[in-house]
C-alpha positions in Angstrom: -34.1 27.0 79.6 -32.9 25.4 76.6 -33.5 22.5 78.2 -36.7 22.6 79.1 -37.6 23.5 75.5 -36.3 20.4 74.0 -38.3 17.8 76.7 -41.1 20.1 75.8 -40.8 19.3 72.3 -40.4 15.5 72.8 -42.9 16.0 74.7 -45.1 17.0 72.4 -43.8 15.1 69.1 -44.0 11.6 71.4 -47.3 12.7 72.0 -47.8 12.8 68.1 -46.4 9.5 67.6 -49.2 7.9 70.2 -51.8 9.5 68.8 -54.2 7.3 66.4 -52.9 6.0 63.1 -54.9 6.5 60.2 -56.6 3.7 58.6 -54.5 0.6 57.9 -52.4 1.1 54.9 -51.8 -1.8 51.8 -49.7 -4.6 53.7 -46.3 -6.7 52.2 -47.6 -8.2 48.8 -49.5 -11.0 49.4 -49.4 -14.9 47.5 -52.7 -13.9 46.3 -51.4 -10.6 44.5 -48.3 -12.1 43.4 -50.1 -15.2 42.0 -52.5 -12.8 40.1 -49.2 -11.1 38.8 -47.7 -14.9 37.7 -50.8 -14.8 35.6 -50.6 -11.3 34.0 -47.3 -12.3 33.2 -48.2 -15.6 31.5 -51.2 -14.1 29.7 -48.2 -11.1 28.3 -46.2 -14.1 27.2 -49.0 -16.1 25.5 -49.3 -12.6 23.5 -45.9 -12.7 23.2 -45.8 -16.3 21.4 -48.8 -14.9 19.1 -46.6 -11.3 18.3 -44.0 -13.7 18.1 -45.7 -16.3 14.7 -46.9 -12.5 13.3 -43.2 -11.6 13.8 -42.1 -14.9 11.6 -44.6 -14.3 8.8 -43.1 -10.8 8.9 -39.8 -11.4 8.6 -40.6 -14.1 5.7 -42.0 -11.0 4.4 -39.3 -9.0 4.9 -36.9 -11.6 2.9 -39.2 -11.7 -0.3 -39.3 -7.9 -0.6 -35.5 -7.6 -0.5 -35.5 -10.4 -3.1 -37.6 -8.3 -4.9 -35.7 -5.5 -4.7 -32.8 -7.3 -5.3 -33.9 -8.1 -8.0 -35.3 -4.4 -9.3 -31.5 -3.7 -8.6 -30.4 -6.2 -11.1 -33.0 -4.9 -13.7 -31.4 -1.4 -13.1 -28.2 -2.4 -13.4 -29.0 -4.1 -16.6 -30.7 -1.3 -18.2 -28.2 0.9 -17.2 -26.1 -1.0 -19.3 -28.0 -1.2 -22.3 -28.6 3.0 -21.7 -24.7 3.4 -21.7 -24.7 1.3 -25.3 -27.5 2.8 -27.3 -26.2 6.2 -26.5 -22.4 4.7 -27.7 -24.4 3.6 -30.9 -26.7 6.9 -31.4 -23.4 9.1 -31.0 -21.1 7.0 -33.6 -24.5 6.7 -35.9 -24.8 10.4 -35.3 -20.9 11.0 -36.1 -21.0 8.3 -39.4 -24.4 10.1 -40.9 -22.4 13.9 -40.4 -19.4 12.1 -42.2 -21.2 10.7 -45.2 -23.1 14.3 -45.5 -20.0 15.8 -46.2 -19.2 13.1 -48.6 -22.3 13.8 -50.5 -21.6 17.4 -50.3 -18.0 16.9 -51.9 -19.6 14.6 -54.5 -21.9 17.1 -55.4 -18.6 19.6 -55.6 -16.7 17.9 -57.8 -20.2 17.3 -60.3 -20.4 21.0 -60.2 -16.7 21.4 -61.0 -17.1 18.8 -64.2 -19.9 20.6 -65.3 -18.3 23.9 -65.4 -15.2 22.7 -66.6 -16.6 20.7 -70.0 -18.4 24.4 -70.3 -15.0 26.5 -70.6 -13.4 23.5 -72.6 -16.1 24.1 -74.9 -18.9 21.4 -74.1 -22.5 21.3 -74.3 -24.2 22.1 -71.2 -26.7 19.3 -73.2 -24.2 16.6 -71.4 -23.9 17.6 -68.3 -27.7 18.3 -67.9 -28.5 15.1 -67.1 -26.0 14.9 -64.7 -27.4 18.2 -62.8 -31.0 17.0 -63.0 -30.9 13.7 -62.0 -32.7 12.3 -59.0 -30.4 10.6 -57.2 -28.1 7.8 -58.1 -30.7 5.3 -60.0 -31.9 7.9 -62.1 -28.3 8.7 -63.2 -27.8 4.9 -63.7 -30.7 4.8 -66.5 -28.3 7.8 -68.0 -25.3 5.2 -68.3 -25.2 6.9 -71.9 -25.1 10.5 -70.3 -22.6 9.5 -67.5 -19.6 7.5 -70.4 -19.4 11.2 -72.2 -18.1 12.6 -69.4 -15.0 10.6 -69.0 -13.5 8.0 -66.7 -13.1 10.9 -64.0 -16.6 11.9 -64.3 -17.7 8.4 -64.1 -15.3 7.8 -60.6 -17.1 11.1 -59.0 -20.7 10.4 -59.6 -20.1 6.7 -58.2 -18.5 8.1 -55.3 -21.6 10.6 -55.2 -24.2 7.1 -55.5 -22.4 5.5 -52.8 -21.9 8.0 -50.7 -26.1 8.6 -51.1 -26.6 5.1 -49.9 -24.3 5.0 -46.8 -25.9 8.5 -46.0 -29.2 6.7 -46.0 -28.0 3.8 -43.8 -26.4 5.9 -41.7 -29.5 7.9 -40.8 -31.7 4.6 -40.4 -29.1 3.2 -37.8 -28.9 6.4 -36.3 -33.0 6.5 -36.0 -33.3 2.8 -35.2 -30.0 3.6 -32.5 -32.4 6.3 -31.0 -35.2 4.4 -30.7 -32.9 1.6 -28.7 -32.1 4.2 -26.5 -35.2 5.7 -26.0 -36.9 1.7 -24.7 -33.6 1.9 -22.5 -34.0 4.8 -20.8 -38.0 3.9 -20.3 -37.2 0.6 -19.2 -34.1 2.4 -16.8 -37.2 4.0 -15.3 -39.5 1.8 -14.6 -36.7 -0.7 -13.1 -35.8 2.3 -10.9 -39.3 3.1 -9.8 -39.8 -0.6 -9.1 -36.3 -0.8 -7.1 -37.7 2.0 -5.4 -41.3 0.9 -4.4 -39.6 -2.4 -2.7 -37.6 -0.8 -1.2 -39.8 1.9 0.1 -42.1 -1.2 0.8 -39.3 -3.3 2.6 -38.3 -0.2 5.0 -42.0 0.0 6.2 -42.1 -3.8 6.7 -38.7 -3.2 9.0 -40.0 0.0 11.1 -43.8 -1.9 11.8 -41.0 -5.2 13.1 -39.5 -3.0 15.1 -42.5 -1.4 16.7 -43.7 -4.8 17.2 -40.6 -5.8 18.9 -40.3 -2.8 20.7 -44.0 -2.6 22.4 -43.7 -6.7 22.9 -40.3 -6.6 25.1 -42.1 -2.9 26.6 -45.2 -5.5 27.9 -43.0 -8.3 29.0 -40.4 -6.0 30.6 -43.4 -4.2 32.6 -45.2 -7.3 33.6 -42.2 -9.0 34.8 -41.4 -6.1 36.9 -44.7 -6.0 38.5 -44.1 -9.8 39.6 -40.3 -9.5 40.8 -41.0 -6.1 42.2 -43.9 -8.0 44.4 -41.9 -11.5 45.7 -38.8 -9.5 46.2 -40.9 -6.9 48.6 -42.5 -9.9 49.9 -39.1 -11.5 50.8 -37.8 -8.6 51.8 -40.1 -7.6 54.8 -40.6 -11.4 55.4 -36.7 -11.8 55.7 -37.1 -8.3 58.1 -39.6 -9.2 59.9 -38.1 -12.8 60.7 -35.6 -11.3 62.1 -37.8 -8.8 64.2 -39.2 -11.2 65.8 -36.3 -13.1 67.0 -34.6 -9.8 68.3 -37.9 -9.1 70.1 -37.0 -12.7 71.9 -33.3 -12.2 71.7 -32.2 -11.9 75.8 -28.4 -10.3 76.6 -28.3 -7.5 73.4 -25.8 -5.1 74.2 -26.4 -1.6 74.3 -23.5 -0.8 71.9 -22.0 -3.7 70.3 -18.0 -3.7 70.0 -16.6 -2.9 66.6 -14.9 -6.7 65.0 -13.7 -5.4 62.0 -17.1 -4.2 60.0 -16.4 -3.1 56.4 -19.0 -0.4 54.0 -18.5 1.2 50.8 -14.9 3.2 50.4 -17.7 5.7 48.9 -20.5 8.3 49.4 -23.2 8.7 46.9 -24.8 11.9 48.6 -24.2 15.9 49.2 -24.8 17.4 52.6 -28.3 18.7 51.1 -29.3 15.1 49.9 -28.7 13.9 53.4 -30.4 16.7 55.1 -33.5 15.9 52.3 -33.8 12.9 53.5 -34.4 13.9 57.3 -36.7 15.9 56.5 -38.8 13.6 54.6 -38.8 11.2 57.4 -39.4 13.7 59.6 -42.9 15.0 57.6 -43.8 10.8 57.8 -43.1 10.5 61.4 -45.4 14.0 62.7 -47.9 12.4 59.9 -48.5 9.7 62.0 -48.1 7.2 59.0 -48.6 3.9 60.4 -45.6 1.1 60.4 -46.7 -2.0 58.2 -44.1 -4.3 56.9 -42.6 -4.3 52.9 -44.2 -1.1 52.4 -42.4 2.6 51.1 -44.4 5.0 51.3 -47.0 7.2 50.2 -49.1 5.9 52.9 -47.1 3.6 55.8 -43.3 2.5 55.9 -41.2 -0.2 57.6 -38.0 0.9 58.6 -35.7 0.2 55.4 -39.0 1.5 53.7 -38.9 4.8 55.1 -34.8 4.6 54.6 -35.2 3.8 51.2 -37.9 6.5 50.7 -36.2 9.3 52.3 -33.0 9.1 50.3 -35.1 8.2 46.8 -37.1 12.0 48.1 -33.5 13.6 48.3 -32.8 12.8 44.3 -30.7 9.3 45.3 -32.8 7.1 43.0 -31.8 3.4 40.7 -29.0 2.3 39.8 -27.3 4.2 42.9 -30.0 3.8 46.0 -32.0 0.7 45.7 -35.2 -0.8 48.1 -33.1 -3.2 50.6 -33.3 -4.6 53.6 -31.4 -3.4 56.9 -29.0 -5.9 57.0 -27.9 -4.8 53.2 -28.0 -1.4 53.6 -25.3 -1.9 56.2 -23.0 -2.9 53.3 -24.5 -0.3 50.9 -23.1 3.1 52.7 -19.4 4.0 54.4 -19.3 3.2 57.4 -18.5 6.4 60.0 -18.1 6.1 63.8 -20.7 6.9 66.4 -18.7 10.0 67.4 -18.9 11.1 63.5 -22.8 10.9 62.9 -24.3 13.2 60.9 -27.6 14.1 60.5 -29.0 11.7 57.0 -26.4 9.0 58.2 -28.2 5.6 59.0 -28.0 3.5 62.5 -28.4 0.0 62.6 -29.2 -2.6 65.3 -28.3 -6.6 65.6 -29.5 -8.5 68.1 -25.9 -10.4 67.8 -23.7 -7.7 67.0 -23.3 -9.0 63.1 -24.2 -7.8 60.1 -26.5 -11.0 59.3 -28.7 -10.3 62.5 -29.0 -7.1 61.7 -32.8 -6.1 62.1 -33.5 -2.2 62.4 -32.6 1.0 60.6 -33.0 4.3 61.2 -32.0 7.5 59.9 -30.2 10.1 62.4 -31.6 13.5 62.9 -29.1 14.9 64.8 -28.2 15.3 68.7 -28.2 11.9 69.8 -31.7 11.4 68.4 -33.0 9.7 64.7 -36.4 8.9 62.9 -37.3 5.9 62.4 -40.3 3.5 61.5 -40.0 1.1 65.0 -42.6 -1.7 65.2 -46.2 -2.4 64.5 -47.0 -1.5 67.9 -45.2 1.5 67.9 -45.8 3.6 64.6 -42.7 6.0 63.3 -41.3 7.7 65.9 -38.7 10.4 67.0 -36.4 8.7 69.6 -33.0 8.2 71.3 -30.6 6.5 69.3 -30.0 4.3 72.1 -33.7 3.6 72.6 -33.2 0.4 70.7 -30.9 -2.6 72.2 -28.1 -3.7 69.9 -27.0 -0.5 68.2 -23.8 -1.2 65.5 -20.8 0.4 66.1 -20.9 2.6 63.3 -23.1 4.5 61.3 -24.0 4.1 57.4 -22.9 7.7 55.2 -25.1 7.5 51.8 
């Protein structure tokens, strides 16, 4: 009963595969398409050579703002210097003018003491008047007469009181003229800084607009080289494929199952069980889809056979750098290679119409029970066949 279930559902799904296609789906690339690509590609690099002069005059740019700031650094530095000195000057200025304050003050001590010590000896506070009174040291200078009755000692005290007046003076300009010094230092600090940092601020938005430049021109050059390698590799590929279609379709004496003469995969899988069984079922969906077979072409819309391979496993989550588009004779060296008697459902069958890896021709992707999906021929569509439906099976199968 079992049986007769399955040939009815061969039945059925071979039915499918006869059916009409749909309409005829984008071919291999064609010289025309890849020619138009050639000259998307040259018109990206003549933009490129343009970006590329705006680039130049950038970077020239770039070089006089860091000599500017360079030099907004030197200015810094400088005024720094001349900061650190005034302040050295208005502190020892401020220090010297406290110092001859005091002197004053002691001058003015030892006056006082005079004066109240000619009053207990018995002098006139008439002498010692002038002394008190006197406005500054130039008025007790016209007083020469006041100053000799006082004594020698007298004398030495208000001299040390005159020129201890004087240096107070000239300490307290210095200490004004320091402050002033250090005042245009700190202003010029400033303004060095401000202009060290408006370069700079300048020169860091001269780098980031480069490298957006740079970044969007090797984006454009990058995508349209793609476009045009993508195309002549596809091209080659199903051109290489469907060469060697042909000459299997005219190759007499293929074996059934070729012997095994040493044939060496990966050491490696790159795939889980679920991956595997992904990818049937993707190429399952294309084949009862009725997705026509039309050569260099992955999917959406029509497959050749290493298209619907490559498809299938990209589908499961296998995608660049570990799965790549190939051909069949490639892929043959791309997965570990299993026996017949160890096929899994996911692992790939290959067929040579010489029994070697160079003449291989035809992959297909095995569902399970002796059967596999596959895209066959133009003639043919995707179908759900035999695995030994096809002449010149390999004697081993591919594990992803």
């Amino acid at each position: 009963m079992r049986r007769k279930y399955r040939l009815i559902s061969l039945a059925i799904i071979a039915g499918l595969t006869l059916a009409s296609t749909p309409a005829v789906a984008k071919p291999k690339p064609t010289l025309a398409e890849i020619e138009a690509a050639k000259k998307i590609e040259a018109a990206k690099k003549a933009a490129a050579d343009a970006a590329a002069k705006k680039l130049a005059a950038a970077n020239q740019s770039l070089k006089q703002l860091t000599a500017k700031a360079n030099e907004a650094r030197a200015l810094y530095l400088k005024a720094q210097k001349e900061l650190a000195v005034a302040t050295a000057q208005a502190v020892a200025a401020a220090k010297h003018a406290a110092e001859t304050a005091a002197a004053v003050q002691e001058a003015h001590r030892v006056i006082g003491q005079l004066a109240a010590n000619a009053y207990i000896l018995g002098g006139g506070m008439s002498d010692i008047q002038p002394l008190i009174s006197a406005n500054g040291p130039q008025d007790l200078i016209d007083q020469l007469s006041t100053l000799n009755t006082l004594g020698v000692r007298n004398t030495t005290a208000l001299e040390r009181y005159k020129a201890a007046e004087v240096v107070a003076r000239a300490a307290k300009r210095k200490a004004d003229e320091a402050k002033v010094i250090q005042e245009i230092a700190t202003t010029k600090v400033a303004a060095a800084k401000k202009v060290a940092d408006d370069a700079q601020a300048l020169q860091q938005k001269e780098v980031d607009k480069l490298r957006s430049v740079q970044d969007a021109l090797i984006k454009e050059l990058a995508n349209a080289r793609n476009v045009r390698v993508t195309l002549e590799q596809q091209r080659q590929l199903a051109l290489l494929e469907e060469s060697q279609a042909n000459t299997a379709a005219n190759t007499i004496n293929q074996a059934k199952i070729w012997p095994d003469i040493g044939f060496k995969g990966r050491s490696t899988i790159r795939t889980t069980e679920s991956q595997r069984l992904a990818a049937v079922e993707f190429a399952k969906k294309q084949v009862l889809a009725r997705k026509p077979y039309i050569w260099g072409t992955q999917g959406p819309n029509s497959f050749d056979c290493s298209g619907l391979v490559y498809a299938a496993y990209r589908s499961g989550g296998l995608d660049w750098p570990n799965w790549d588009r190939l051909n069949s004779a490639l892929y043959a060296g791309y997965t570990k290679h299993v026996t017949l008697t160890e096929l899994q459902p996911g692992d790939l069958l290959f067929y040579s119409y010489k029994g070697t890896i160079s003449t291989i021709h035809h992959i297909t992707i095995y569902a399970g029970g002796g059967m596999m999906w596959e895209a066959n021929s133009k003639g043919k569509g995707l179908l759900y066949s035999n695995i030994y439906s096809v002449k010149g099976l390999m004697p081993f199968g591919g594990r992803v």
